[in-house]
VMD Tcl script that builds the backbone (N, CA, C; Angstrom):
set m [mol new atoms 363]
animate dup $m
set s [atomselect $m all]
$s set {name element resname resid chain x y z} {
  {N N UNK 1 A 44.001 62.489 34.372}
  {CA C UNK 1 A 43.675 61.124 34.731}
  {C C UNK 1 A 42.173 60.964 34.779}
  {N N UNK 2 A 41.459 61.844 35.027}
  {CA C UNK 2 A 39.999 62.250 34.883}
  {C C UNK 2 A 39.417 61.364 34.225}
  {N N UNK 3 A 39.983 61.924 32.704}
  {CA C UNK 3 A 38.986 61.647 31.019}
  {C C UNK 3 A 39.535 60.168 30.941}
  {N N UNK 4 A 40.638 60.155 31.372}
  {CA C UNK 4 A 41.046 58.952 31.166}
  {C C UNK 4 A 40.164 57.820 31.893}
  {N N UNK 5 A 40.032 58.151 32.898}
  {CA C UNK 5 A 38.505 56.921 33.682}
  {C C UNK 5 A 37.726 56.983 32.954}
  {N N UNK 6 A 36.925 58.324 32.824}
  {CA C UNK 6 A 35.403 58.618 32.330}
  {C C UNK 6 A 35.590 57.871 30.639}
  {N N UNK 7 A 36.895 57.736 29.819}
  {CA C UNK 7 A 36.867 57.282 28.479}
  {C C UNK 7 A 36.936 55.678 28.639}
  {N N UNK 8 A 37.275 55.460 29.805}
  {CA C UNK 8 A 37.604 53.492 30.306}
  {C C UNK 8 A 35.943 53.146 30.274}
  {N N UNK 9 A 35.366 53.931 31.443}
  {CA C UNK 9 A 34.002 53.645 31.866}
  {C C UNK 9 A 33.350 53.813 30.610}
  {N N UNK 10 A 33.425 54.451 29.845}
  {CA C UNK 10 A 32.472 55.012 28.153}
  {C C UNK 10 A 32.501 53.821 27.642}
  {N N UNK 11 A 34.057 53.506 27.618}
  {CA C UNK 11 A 34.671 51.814 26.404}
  {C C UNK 11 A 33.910 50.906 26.987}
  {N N UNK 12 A 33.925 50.230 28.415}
  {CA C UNK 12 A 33.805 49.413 29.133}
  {C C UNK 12 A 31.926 49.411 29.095}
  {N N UNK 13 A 31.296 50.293 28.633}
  {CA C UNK 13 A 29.865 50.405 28.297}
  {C C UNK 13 A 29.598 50.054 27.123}
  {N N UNK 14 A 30.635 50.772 26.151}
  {CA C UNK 14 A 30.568 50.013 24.786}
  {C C UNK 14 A 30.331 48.908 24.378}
  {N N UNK 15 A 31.363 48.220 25.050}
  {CA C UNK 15 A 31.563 46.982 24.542}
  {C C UNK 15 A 30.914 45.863 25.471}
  {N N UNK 16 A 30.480 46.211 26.881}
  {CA C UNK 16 A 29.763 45.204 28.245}
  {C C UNK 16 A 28.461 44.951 27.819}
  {N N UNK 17 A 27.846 46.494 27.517}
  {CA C UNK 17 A 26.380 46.438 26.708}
  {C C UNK 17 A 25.846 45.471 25.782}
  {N N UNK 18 A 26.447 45.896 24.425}
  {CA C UNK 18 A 26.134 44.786 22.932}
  {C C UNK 18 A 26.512 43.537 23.345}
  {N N UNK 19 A 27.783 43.084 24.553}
  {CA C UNK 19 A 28.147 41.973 24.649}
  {C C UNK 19 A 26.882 41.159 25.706}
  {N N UNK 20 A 26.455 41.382 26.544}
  {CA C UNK 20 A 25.777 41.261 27.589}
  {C C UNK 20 A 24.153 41.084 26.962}
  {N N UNK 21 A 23.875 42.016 26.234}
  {CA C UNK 21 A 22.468 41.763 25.300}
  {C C UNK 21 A 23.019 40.523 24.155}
  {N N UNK 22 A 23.843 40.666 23.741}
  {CA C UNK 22 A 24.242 39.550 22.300}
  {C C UNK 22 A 24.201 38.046 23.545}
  {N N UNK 23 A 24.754 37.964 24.395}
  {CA C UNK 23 A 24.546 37.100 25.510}
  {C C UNK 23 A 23.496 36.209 26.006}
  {N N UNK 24 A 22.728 37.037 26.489}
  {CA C UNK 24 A 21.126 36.918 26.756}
  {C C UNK 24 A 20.573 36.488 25.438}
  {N N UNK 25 A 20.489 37.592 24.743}
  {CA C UNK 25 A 19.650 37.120 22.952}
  {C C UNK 25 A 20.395 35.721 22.245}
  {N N UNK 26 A 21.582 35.011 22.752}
  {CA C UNK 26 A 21.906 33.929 22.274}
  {C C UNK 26 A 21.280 33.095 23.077}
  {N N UNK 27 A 21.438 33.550 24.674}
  {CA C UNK 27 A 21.179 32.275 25.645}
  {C C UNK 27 A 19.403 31.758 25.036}
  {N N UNK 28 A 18.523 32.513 24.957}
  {CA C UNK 28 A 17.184 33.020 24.796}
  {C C UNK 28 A 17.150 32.066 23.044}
  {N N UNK 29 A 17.971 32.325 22.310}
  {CA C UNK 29 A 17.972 31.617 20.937}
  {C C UNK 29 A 18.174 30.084 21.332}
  {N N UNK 30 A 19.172 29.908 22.013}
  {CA C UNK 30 A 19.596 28.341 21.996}
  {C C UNK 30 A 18.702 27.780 23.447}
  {N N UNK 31 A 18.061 28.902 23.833}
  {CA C UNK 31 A 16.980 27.332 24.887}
  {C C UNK 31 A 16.191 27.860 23.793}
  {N N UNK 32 A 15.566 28.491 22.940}
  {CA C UNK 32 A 14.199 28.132 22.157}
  {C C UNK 32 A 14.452 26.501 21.367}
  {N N UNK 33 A 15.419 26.521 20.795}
  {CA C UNK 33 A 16.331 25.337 20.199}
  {C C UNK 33 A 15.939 24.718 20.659}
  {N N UNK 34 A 16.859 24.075 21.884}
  {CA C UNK 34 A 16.430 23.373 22.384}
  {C C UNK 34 A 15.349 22.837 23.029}
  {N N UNK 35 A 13.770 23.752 23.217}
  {CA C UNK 35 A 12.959 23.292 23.744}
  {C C UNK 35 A 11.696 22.717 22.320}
  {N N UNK 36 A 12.436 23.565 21.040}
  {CA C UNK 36 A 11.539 22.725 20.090}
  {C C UNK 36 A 12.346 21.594 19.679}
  {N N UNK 37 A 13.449 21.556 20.255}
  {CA C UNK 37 A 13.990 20.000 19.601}
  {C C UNK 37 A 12.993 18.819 20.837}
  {N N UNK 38 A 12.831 19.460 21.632}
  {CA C UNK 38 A 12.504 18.201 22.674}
  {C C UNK 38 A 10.677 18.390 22.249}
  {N N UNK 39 A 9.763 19.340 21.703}
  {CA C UNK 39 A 9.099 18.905 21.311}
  {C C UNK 39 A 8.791 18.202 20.022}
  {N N UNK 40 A 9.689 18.280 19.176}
  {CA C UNK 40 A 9.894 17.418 17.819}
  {C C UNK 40 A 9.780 15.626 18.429}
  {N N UNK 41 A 10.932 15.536 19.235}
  {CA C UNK 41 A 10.713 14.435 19.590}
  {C C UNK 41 A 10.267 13.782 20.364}
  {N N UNK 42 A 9.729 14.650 21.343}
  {CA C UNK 42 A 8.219 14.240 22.146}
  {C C UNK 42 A 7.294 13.541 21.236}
  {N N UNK 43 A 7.163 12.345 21.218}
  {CA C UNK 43 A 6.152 12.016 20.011}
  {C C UNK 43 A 5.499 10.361 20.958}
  {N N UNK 44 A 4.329 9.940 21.145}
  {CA C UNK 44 A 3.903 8.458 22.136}
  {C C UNK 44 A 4.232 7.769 20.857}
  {N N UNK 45 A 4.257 6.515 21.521}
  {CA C UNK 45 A 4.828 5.020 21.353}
  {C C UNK 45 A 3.239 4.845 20.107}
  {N N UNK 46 A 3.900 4.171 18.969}
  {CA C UNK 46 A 2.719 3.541 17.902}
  {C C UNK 46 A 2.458 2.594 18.130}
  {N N UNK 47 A 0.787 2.047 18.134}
  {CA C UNK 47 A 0.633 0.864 18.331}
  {C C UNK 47 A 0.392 0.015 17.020}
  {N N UNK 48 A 1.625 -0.535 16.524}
  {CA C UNK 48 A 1.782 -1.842 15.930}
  {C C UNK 48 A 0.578 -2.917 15.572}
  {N N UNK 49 A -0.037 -3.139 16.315}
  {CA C UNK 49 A -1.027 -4.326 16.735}
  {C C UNK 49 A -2.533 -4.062 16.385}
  {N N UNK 50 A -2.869 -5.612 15.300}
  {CA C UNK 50 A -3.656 -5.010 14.977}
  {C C UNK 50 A -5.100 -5.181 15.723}
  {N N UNK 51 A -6.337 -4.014 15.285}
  {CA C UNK 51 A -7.246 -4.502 16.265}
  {C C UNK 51 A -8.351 -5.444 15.593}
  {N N UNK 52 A -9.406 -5.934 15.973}
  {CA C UNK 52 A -10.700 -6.978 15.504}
  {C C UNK 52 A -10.691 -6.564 14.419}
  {N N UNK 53 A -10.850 -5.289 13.742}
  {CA C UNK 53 A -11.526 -5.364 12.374}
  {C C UNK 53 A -10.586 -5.831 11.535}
  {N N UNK 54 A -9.320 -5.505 11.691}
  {CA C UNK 54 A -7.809 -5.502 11.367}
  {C C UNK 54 A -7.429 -6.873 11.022}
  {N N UNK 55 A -7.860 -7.607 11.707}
  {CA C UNK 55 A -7.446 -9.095 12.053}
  {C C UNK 55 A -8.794 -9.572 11.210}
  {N N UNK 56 A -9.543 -9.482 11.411}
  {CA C UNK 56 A -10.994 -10.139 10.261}
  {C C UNK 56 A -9.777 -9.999 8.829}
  {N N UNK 57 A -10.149 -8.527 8.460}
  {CA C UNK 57 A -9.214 -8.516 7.079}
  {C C UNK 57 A -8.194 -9.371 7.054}
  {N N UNK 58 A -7.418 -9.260 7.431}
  {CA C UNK 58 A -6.212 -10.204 7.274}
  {C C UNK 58 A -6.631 -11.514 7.486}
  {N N UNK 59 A -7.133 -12.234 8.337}
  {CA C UNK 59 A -7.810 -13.688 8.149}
  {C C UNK 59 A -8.439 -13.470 6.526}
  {N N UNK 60 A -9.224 -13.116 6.269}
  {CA C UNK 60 A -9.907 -13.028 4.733}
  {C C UNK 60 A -8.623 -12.931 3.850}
  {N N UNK 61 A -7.500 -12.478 4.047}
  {CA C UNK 61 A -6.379 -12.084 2.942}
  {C C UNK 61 A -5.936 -13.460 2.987}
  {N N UNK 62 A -5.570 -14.261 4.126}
  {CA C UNK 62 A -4.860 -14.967 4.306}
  {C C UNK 62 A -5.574 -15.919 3.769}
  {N N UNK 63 A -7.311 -15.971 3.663}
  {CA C UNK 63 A -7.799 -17.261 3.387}
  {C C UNK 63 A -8.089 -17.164 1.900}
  {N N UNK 64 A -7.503 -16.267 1.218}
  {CA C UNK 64 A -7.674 -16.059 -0.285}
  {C C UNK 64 A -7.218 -17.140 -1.027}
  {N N UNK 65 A -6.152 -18.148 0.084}
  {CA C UNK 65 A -6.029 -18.987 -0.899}
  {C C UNK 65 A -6.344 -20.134 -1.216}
  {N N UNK 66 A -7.605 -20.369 -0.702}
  {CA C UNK 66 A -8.730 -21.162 -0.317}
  {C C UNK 66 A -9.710 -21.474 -1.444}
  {N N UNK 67 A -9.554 -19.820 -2.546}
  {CA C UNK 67 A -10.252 -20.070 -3.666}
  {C C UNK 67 A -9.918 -20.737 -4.169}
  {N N UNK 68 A -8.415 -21.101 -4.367}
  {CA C UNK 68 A -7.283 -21.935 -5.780}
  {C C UNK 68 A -7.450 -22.994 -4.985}
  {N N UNK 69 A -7.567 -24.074 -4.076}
  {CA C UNK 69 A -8.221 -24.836 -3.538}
  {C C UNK 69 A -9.638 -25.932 -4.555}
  {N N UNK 70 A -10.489 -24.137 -4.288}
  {CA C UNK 70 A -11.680 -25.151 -4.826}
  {C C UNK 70 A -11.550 -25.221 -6.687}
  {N N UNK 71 A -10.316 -25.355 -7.331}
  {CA C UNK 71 A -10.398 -25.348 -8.892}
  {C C UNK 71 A -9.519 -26.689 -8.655}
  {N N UNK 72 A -8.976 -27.010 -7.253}
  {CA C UNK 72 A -7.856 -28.178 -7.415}
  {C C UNK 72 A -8.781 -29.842 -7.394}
  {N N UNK 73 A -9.592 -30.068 -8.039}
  {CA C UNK 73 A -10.236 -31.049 -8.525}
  {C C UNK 73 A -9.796 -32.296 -8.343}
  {N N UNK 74 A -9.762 -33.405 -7.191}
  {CA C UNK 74 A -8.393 -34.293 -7.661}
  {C C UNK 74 A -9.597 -35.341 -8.568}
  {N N UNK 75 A -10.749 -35.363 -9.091}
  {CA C UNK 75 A -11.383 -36.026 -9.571}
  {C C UNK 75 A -12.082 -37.357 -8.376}
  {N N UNK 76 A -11.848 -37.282 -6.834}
  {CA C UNK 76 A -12.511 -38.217 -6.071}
  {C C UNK 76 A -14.036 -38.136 -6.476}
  {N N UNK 77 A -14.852 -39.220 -6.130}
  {CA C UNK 77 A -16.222 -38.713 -6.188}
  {C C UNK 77 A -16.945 -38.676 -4.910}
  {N N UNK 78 A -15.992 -37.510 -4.223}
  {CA C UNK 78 A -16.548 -36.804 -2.952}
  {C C UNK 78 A -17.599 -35.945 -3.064}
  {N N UNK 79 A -17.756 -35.685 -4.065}
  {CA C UNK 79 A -18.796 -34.246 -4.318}
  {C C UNK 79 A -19.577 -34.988 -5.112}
  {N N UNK 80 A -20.698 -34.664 -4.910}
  {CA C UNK 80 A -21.819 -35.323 -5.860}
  {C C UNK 80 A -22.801 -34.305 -6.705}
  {N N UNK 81 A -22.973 -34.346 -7.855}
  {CA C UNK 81 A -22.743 -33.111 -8.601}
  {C C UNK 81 A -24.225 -33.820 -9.173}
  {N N UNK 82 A -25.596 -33.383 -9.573}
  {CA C UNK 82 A -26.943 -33.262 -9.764}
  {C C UNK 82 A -27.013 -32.624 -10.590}
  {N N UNK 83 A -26.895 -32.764 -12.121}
  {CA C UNK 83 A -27.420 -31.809 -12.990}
  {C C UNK 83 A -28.477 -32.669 -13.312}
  {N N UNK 84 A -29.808 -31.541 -13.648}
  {CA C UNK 84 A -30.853 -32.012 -14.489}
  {C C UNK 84 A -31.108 -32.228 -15.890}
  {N N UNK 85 A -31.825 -32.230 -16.387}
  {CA C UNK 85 A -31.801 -32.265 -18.096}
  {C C UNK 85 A -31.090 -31.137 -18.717}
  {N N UNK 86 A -32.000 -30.490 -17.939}
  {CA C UNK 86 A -31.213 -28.905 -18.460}
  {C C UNK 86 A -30.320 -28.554 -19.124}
  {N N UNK 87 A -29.655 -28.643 -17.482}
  {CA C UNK 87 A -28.231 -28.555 -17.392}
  {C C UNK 87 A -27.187 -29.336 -18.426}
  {N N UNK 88 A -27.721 -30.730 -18.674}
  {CA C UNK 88 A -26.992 -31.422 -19.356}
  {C C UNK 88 A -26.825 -30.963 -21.062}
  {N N UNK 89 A -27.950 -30.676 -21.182}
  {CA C UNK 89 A -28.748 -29.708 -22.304}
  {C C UNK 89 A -27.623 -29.203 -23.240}
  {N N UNK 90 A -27.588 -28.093 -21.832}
  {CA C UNK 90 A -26.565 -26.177 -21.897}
  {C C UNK 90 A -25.041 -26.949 -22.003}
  {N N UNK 91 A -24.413 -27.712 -21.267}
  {CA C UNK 91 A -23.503 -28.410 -21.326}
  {C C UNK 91 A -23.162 -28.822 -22.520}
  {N N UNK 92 A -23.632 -29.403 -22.623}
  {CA C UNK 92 A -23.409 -30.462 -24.591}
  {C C UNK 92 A -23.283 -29.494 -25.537}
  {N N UNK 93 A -24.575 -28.333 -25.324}
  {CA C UNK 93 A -24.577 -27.032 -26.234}
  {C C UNK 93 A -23.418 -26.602 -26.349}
  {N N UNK 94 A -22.657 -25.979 -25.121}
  {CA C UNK 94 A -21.577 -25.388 -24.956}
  {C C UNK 94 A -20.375 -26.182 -25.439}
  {N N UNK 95 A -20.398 -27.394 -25.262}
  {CA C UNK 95 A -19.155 -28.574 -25.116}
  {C C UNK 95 A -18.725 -28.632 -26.534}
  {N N UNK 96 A -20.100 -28.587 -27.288}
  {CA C UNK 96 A -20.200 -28.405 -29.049}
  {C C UNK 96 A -19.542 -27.480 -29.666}
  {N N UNK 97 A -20.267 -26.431 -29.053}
  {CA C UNK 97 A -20.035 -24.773 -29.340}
  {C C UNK 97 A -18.175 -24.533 -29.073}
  {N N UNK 98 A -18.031 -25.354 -28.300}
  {CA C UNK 98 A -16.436 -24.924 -28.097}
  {C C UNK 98 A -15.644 -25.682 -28.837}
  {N N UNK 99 A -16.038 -27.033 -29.187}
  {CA C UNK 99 A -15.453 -27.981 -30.378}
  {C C UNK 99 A -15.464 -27.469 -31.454}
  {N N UNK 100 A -16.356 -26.874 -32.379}
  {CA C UNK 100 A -16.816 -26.129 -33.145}
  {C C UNK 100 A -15.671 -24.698 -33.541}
  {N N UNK 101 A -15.450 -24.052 -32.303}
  {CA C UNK 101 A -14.727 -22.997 -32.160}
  {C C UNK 101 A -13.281 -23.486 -32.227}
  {N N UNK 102 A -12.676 -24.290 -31.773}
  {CA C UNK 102 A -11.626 -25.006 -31.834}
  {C C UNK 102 A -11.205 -25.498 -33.525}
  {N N UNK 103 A -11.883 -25.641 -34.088}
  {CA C UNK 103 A -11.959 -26.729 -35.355}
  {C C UNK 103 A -11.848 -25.809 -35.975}
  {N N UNK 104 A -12.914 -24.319 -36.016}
  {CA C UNK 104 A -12.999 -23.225 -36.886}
  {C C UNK 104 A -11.028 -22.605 -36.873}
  {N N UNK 105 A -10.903 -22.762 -35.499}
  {CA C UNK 105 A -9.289 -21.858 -35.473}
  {C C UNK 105 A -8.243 -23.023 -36.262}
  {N N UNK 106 A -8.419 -23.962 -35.883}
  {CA C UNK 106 A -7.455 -25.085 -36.076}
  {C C UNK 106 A -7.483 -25.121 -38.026}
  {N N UNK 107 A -9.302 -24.909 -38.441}
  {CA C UNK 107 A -8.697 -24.708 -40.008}
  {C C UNK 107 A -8.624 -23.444 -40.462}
  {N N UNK 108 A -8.688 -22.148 -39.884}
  {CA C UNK 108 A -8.252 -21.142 -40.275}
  {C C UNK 108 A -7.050 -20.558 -40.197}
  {N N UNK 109 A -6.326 -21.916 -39.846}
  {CA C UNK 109 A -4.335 -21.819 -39.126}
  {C C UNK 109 A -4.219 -22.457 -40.420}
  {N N UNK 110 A -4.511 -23.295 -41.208}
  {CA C UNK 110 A -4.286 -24.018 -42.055}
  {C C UNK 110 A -4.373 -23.210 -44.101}
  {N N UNK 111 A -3.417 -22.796 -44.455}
  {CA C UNK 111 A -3.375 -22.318 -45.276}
  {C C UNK 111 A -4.585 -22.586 -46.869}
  {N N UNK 112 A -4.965 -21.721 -47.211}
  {CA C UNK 112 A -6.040 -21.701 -48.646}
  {C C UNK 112 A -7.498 -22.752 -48.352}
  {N N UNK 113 A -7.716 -22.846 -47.141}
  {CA C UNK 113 A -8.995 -23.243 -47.018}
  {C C UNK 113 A -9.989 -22.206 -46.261}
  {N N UNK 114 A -11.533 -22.446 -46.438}
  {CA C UNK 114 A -12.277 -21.421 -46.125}
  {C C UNK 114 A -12.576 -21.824 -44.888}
  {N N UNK 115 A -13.169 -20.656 -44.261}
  {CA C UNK 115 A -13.576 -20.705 -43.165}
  {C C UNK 115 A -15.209 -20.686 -43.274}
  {N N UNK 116 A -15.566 -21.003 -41.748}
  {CA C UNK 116 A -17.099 -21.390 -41.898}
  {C C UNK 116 A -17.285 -20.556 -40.228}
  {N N UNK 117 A -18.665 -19.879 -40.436}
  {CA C UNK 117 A -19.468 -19.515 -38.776}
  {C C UNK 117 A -19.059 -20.544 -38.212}
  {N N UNK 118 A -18.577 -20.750 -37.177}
  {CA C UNK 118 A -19.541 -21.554 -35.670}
  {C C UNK 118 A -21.222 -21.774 -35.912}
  {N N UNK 119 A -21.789 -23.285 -35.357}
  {CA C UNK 119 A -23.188 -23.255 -35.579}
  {C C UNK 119 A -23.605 -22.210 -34.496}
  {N N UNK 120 A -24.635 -21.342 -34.613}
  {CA C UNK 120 A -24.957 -20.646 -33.711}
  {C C UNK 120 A -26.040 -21.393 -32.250}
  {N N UNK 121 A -26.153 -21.395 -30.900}
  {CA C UNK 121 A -26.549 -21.612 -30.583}
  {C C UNK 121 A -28.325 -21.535 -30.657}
}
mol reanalyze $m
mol bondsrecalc $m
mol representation Tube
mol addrep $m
């Protein structure tokens, strides 16, 4: 009856041991787990909102459409517009120059006739 204890107590070491460490080394695995899951999602609140410089930009985005505005012409004569000789000059030049360019395409659409320069400025 002896060996028979001393072989219970041997088994009962066998198997208490690896079980008892496998135990611990799990408990020890699953709080690491769990303590990097709670720092994963430890994370502060984003602030959304924007600040002064933030808000300038966006006023400027928003007032972009302010440019298409100033091309909307309703023809009032609210604006009073001062050209000098000059100006009237470069105008006519150009006004020509683009009639000219127009006329050149309009007869080079037109089959077996020649084409001619634009007068040069």
């Amino acid at each position: 009856v002896g060996s028979s204890g001393a072989m219970s107590e041997t088994l009962g070491l066998a198997i208490g041991l690896p079980l008892g460490v496998g135990s611990v080394v799990a408990g020890l695995v699953l709080y690491r787990c769990w303590r990097r899951r709670q720092r994963e999602f430890a994370y502060q609140r984003v602030n959304h909102e924007l600040d002064a410089e933030e808000e300038i930009f966006k006023a400027q985005l928003d007032g972009a459409d302010d440019i298409d505005q100033l091309f909307e012409y309703a023809g009032t004569d609210s604006v009073d517009v001062d050209f000098d000789d000059n100006d009237l000059a470069e105008i006519e030049m150009l006004d020509s120059y683009r009639k000219a360019l127009q006329g050149g395409a309009a007869e080079s659409s037109e089959p077996g006739t020649d084409t001619e320069d634009p007068p040069q400025p």
